[in-house]
C-alpha positions in Angstrom: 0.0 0.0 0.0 1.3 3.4 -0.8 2.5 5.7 2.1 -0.8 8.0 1.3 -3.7 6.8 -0.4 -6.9 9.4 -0.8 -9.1 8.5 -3.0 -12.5 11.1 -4.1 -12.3 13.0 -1.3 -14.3 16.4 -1.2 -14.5 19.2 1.4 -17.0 22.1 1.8 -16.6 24.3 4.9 -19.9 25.9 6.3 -20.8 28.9 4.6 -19.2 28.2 2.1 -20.3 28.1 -1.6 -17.6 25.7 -3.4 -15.4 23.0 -2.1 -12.1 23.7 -0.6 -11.4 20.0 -2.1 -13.3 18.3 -5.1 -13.0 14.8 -5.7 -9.2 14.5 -5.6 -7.5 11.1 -5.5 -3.7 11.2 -5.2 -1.3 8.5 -3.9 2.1 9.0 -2.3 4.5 6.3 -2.2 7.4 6.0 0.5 10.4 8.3 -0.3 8.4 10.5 -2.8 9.2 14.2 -2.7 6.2 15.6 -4.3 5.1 19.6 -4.5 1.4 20.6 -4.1 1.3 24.0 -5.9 -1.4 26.2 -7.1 -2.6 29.9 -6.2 -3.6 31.0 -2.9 -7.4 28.8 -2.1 -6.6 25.8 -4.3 -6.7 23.3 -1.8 -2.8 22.8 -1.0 -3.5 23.6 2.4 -6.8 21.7 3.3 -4.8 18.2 1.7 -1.9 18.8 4.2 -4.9 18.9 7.0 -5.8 16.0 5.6 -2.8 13.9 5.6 -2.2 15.5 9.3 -5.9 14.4 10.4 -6.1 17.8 11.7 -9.2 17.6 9.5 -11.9 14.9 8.1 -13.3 15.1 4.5 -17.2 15.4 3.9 -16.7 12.3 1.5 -13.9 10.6 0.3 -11.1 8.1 1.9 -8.0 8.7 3.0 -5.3 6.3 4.6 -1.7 7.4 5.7 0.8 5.4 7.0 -1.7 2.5 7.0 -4.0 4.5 9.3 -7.9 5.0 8.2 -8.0 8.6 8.7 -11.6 8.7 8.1 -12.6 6.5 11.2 -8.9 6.3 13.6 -10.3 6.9 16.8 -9.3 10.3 18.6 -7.2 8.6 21.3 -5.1 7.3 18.6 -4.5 10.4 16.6 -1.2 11.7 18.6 0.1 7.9 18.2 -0.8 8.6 14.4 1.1 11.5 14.3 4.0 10.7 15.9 5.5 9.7 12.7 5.1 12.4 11.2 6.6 15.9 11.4 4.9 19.6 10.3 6.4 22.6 8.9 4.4 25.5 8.7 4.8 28.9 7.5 5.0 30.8 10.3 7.3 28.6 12.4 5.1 28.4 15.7 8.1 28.4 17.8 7.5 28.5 21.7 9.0 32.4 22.6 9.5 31.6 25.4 11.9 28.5 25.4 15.5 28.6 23.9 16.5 26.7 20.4 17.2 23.1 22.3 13.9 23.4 24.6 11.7 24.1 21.9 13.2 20.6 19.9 13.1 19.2 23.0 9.5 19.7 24.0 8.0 17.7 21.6 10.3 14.4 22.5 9.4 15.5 26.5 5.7 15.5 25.2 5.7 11.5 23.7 7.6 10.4 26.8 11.5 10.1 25.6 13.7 9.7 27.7 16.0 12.4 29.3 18.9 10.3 27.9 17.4 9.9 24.4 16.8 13.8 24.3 20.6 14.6 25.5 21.6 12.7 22.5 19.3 13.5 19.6 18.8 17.6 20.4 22.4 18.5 19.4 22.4 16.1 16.6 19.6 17.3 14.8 20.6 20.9 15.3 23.8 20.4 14.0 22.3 18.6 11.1 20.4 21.6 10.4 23.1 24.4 10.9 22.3 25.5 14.1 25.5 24.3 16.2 26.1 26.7 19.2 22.9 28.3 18.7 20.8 25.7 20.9 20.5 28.4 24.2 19.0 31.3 22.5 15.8 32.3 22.4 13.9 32.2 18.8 13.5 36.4 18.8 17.2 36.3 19.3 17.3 34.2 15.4 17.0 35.4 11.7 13.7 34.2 10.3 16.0 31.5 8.4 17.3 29.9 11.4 14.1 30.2 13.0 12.6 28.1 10.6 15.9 25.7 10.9 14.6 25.3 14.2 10.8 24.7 13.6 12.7 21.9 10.6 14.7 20.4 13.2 11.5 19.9 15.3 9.7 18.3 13.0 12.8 15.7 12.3 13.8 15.0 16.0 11.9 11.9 16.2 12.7 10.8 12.6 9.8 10.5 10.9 8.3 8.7 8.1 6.6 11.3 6.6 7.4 15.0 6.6 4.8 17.7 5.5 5.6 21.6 4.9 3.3 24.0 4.0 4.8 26.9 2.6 8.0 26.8 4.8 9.7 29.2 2.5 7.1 31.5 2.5 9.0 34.5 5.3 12.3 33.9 3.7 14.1 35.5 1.1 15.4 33.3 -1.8 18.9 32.5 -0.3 17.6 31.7 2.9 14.7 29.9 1.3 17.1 28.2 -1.0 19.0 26.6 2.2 15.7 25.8 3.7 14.9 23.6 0.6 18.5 21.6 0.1 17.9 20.8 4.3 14.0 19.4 3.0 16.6 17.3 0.1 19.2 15.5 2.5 16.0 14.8 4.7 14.2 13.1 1.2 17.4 11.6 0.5 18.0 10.0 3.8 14.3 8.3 3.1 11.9 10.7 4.6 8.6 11.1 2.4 8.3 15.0 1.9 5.2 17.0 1.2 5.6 20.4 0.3 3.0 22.9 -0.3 4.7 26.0 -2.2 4.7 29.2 -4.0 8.1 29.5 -4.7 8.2 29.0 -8.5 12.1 29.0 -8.3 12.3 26.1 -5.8 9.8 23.7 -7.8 11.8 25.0 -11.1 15.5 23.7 -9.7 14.6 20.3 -8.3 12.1 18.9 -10.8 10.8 16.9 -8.6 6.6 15.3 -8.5 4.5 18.5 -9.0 0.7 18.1 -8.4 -1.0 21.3 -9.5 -4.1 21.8 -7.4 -7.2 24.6 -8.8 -10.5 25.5 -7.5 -9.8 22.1 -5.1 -9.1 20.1 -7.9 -5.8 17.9 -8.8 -5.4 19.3 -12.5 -1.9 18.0 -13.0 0.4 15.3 -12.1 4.1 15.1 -13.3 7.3 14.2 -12.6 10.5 15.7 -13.0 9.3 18.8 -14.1 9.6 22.6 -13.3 6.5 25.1 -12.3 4.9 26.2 -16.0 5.7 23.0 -17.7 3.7 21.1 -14.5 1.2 24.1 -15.1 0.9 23.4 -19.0 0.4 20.0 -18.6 -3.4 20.8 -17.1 
C-alpha cells in the first residue's frame, strides 16, 4: 500500500459556496518528494490537513501510514502523528523557550527519555546548521534559522513522513534556497516530503513530482518537471 492513499475525497466548509477539495484522489509512495502547488485557495492547504488528520473530509477516503484517517479513533490520533513531522509557515516556535527546549519539547511531550533527548537535540541541530545556537531564544534568530529550528522539530523523532506547508514562504530566496536543500538531504535519507509552495524558483530547480491543485481540484500530475511546464500540462 502506498505511504498515502486518498481516493475522491471532497471538502466544503460551512458557509461556504464551493469545495475547498473536489474529488481529488492522489497516492504518495514511500520516499516521494512531491510539491502541491497552485494559487492561494486551491486546496494545497486543506490536503496537508488532511494527511495531518487535523481535519476529516465530507466524503472521500484517506489512509496514511496504513492508518484509516476517516474512522482512527481520537485517542489514537497523537500515536498517528507521531511519525510524522509539520512545517508550517509561520514557524510556531515557543517564545519563550530557547532553540534546544523548543526541539526538545516535543520528544518531552511522547515520553522520551532524558537520555534519548541529550543525545538527539544536538544532533539534529547540527544537522540543520544550528551548532552553538541551541541556548537562544527564537526572537534572538533570523527568520532563516528560525525556521531551521521549527525543521529540526519536526525531524527530531525521525519520521516517516514530513509535510511543509509553505516553509519558505517569510524567507528571502537564499535563505529559502537553504531551507529547501535541508527538506533534500532529509528526502534523501528516506523521509517522504510533502511540500506545499509558492516558490516557482524552488519547484523549477529540483524537478521533482509536481501536483497542481485549482479551485480544489488535482489538475496536473508530473514528474520531473519545473512550475509552467507542471502548469501546461493541465
Amino acid at each position: 500500500m502506498a505511504m498515502i492513499s486518498i481516493e475522491k475525497v471532497s471538502k466544503t466548509y460551512k458557509g461556504s459556496t464551493r469545495p475547498a477539495l473536489d474529488a481529488v484522489s492522489i497516492e504518495i509512495e514511500t520516499g516521494d518528494f512531491v510539491f502541491l502547488v497552485g494559487a492561494s485557495g486551491s486546496g494545497k492547504s486543506s490536503l496537508l490537513r488532511m494527511m495531518l488528520r487535523e481535519d476529516v473530509p465530507s466524503k472521500g477516503s484517506i489512509f496514511v501510514l496504513g492508518e484509516n484517517l476517516i474512522s482512527i479513533p481520537a485517542r489514537r490520533v497523537p500515536y498517528f502523528r507521531r511519525n510524522i513531522g509539520m512545517v508550517f509557515q509561520d514557524f510556531r516556535l515557543l517564545p519563550n523557550k530557547t532553540v534546544a527546549q523548543n526541539v526538545a519539547f516535543c520528544l518531552e511531550v511522547i515520553g522520551k527519555s532524558p537520555s534519548f533527548i541529550a543525545e538527539a537535540v544536538p544532533a539534529v541541530l547540527k544537522l540543520v546548521g544550528l551548532d552553538g545556537k541551541q541556548d537562544r531564544y527564537p526572537n534572538e534568530l533570523s527568520g532563516g534559522e528560525q525556521q531551521r529550528v521549527a525543521l529540526a522539530r519536526a525531524i527530531v523523532n525521525k519520521p516517516q513522513l514530513l509535510l511543509a506547508d509553505e516553509p519558505t514562504g517569510n524567507l528571502d530566496p537564499a535563505t529559502s534556497q537553504e531551507i529547501v536543500n535541508l527538506l533534500e538531504r532529509i528526502s534523501a535519507a528516506g523521509t517522504t516530503v510533502v511540500m506545499a509552495t509558492h516558490d516557482r524558483g524552488i519547484v523549477d530547480r529540483l524537478k521533482r513530482r509536481v501536483v497542481v491543485l485549482k479551485d480544489g481540484q488535482i489538475v496536473s500530475d508530473s514528474r520531473g518537471v519545473g512550475y509552467e511546464t507542471a502548469e501546461a500540462a493541465r
